[in-house]
C-alpha positions as CSV (number, residue, x, y, z in Angstrom):
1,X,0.0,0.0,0.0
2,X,1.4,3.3,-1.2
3,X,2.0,6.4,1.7
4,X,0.7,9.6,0.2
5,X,1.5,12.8,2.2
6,X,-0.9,15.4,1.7
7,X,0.4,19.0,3.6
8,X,-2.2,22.2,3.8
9,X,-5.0,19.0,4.4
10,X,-6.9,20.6,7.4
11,X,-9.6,22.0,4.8
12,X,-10.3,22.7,1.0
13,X,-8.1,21.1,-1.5
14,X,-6.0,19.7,0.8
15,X,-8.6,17.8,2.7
16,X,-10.4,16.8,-0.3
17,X,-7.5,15.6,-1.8
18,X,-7.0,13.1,0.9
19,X,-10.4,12.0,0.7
20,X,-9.7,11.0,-2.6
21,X,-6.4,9.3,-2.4
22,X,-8.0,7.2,0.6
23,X,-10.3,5.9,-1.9
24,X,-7.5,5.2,-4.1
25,X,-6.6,2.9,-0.9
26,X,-3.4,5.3,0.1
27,X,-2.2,5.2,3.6
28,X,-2.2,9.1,4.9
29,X,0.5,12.0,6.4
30,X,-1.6,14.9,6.6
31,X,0.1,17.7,7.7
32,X,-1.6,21.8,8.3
33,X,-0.9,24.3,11.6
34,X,-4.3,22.8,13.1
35,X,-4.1,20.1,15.2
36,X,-7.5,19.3,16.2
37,X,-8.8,19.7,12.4
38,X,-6.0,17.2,11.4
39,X,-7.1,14.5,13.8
40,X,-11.0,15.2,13.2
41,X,-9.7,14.8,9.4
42,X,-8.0,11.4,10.4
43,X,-11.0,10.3,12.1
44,X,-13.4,10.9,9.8
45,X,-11.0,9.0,7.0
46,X,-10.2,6.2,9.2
47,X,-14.0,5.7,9.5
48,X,-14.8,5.6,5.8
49,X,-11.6,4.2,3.9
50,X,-9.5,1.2,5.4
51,X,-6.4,3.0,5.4
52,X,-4.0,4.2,8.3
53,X,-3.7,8.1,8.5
54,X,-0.6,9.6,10.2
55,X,-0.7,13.4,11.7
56,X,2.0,16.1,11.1
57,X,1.1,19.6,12.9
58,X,4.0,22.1,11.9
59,X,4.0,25.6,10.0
60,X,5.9,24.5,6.3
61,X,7.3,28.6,6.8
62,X,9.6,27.2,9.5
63,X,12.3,24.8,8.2
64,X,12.8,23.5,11.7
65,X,9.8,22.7,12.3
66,X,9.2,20.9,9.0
67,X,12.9,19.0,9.4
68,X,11.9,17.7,13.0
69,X,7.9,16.8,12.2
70,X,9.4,14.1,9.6
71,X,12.2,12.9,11.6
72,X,9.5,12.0,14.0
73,X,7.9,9.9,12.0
74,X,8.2,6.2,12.4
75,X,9.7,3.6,10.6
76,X,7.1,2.4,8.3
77,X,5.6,5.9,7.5
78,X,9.3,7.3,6.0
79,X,8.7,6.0,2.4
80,X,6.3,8.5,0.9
81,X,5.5,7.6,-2.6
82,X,3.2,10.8,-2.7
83,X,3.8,14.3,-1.4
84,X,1.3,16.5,-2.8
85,X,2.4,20.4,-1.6
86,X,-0.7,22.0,-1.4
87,X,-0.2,24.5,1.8
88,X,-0.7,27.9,0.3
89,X,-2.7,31.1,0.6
90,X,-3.9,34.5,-0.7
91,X,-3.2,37.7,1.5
92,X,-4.8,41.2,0.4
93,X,-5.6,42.6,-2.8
94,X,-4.4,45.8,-2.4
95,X,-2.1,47.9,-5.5
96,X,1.5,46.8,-5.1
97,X,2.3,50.5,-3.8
98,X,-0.9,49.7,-0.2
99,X,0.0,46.2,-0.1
100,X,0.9,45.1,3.8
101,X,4.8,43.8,3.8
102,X,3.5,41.3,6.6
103,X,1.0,39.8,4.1
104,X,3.8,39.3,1.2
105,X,6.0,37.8,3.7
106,X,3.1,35.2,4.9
107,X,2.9,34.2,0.7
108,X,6.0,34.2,0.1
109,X,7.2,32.0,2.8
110,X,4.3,29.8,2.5
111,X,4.0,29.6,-1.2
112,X,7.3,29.9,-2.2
113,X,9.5,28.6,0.8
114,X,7.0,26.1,2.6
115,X,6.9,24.2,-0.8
116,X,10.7,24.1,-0.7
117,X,11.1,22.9,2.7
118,X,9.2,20.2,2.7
119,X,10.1,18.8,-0.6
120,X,13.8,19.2,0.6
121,X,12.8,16.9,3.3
122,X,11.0,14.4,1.1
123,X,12.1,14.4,-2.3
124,X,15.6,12.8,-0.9
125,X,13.7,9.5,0.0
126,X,12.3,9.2,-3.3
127,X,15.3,9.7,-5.0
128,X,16.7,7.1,-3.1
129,X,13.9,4.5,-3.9
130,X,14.2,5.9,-7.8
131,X,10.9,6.4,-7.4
132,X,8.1,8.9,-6.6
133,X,5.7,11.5,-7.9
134,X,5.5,14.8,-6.3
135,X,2.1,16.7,-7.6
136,X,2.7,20.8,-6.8
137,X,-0.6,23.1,-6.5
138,X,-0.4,25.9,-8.3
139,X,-2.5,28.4,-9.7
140,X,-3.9,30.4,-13.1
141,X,-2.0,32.7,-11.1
142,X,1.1,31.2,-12.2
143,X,0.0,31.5,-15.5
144,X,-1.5,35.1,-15.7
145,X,-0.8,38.2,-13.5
146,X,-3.9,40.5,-12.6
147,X,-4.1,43.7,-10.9
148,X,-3.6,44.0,-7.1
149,X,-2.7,40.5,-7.4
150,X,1.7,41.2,-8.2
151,X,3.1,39.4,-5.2
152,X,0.7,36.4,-4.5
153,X,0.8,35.8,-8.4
154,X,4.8,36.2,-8.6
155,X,4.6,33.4,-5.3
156,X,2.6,30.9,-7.8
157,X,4.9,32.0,-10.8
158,X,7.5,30.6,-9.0
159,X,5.8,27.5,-8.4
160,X,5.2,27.3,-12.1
161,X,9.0,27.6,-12.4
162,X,9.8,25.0,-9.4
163,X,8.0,22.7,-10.7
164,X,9.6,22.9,-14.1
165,X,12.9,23.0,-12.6
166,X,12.7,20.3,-10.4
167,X,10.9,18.0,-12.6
168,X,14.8,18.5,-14.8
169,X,16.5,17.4,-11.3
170,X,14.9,14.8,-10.5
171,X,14.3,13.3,-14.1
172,X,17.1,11.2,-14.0
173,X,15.5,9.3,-10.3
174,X,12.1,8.2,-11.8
175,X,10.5,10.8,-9.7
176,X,7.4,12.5,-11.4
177,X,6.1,15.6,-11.0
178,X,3.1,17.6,-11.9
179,X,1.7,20.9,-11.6
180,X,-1.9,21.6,-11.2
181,X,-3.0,25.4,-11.9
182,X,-6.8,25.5,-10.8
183,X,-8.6,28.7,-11.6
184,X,-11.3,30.0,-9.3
185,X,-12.4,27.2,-6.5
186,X,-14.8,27.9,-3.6
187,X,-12.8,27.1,-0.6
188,X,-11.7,29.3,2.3
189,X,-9.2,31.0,-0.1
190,X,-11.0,33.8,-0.3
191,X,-11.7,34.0,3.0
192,X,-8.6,33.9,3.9
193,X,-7.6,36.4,1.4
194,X,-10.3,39.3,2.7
195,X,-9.5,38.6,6.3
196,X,-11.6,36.7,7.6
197,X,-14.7,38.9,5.6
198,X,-17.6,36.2,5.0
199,X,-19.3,38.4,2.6
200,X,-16.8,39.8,0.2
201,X,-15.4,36.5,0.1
202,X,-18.7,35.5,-1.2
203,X,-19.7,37.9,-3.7
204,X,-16.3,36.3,-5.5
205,X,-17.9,33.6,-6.3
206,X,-21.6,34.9,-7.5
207,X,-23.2,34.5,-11.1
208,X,-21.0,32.0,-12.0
209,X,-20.4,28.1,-10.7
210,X,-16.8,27.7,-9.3
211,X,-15.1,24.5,-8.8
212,X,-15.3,22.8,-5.9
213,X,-12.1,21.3,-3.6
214,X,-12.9,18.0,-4.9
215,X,-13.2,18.8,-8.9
216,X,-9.4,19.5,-7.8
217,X,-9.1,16.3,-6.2
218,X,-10.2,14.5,-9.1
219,X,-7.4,16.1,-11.2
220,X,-5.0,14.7,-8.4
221,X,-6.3,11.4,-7.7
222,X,-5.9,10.9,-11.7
223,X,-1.9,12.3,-11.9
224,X,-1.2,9.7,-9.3
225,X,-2.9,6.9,-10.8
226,X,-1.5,7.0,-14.7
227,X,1.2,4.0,-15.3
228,X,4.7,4.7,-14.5
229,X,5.2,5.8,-17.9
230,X,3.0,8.7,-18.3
231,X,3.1,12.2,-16.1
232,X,0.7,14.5,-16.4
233,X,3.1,17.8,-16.3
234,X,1.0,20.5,-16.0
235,X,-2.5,20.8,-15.6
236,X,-4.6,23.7,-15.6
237,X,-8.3,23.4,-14.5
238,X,-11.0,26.3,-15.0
239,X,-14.9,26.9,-14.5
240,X,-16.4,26.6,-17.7
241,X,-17.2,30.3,-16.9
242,X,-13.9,31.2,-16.5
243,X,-11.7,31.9,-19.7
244,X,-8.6,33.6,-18.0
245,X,-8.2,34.7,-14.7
246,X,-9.7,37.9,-14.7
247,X,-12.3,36.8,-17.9
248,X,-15.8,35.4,-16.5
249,X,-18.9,34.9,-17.9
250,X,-21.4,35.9,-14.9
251,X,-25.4,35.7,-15.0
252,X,-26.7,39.1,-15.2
253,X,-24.0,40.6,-16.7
């Protein structure tokens, strides 16, 4: 049975990913900065899929942190054939000129760094094994650049570029890797984004039908499941109402 590890899985993508993989009978590392979500989440999988889920809580931003939660694990959870890096966020959507230095640094070392970190940690095992796929979430943000947007978009550029450039490194190791760019999904992303404002994060997401967390999923439980031979190496997944990221076609309008 393969050992996926799932980080950012305390809600949206990341928890609807490991839903998924469960069903693809996938032993679990779910890892996210909230404790009691992750072991409600463990619970709840346990209950519905017969496969063994392992908790990691740690904040990816701090290398230490992500270096010692992995050398905790055990034995028989250290060979992850899966890490999905999915811990990431949106902060702000002010001009470049009012955005909040706090908020680029909470992207940046999230987006940018967190992804890093933990794939430092994990990617060496799989190199190892000469085998592994690593499946990187990033964004039409990565693709396209929008106003107010500069710094969170550069964060998922980068991703774009990481995953390109380590896809070369590890080419040689039978290690996989895909990118998957999903336009506009209803999760707390929003939320997150406006601070915690319920309504504006809302009105994002009227006239139109988003995707959902597990539309997302989908996309990830099928990268992990083509034969050896095949990677998917970038994916990017819209609304049918979306065209580009700033392009939607909204009832009403």
């Amino acid at each position: 049975m393969k050992t996926a590890c799932i980080t950012g899985a305390t809600s949206g993508i990341g928890e609807a990913v490991a839903f998924r993989l469960a069903r693809e009978n996938m032993n679990l590392i779910i890892t996210g900065r909230r404790k009691e979500r992750l072991e409600k989440l463990k619970k709840a999988i346990e209950t519905a899929c017969d496969v063994r889920v392992y908790t990691l809580s740690f904040d990816v931003r701090n290398y230490g942190e992500v270096c010692r939660a992995f050398d905790s694990l055990p034995g028989e959870w250290q060979e992850m054939e899966i890490l999905v890096n999915n811990a990431g966020l949106a902060v702000g959507l002010e001009p470049l000129h009012e955005g909040a230095v706090d908020d680029w640094e909470r992207m940046i070392d999230t987006n940018i760094k967190g992804l890093l970190y933990v794939t430092r940690v994990v990617s060496p095992g799989m190199v190892a094994r000469q085998s592994g796929h690593i499946i990187n979430i990033g964004s039409i943000a990565g693709k396209e650049v929008y106003p107010h947007g500069a710094v969170y978009c550069a964060t998922k550029h980068a991703v774009d570029a990481l995953s390109k450039g380590m896809r070369m490194d590890l080419l040689p190791y039978g290690v996989r890797v895909t990118q998957i760019c999903p336009g506009a999904v209803e999760t707390e992303f929003s939320l997150v984004r406006f601070n915690g404002d319920q309504h504006r994060a809302d009105r994002v997401y009227d006239g139109f039908v988003p995707l959902s967390a597990a539309d997302i999923a989908e996309a990830v439980g099928f990268a992990v499941t083509r034969p050896p031979h095949v990677n998917l190496q970038d994916v990017l997944v819209m609304p049918a109402a979306q065209a580009a990221a700033t392009r939607f076609h909204k009832t009403g309008e």
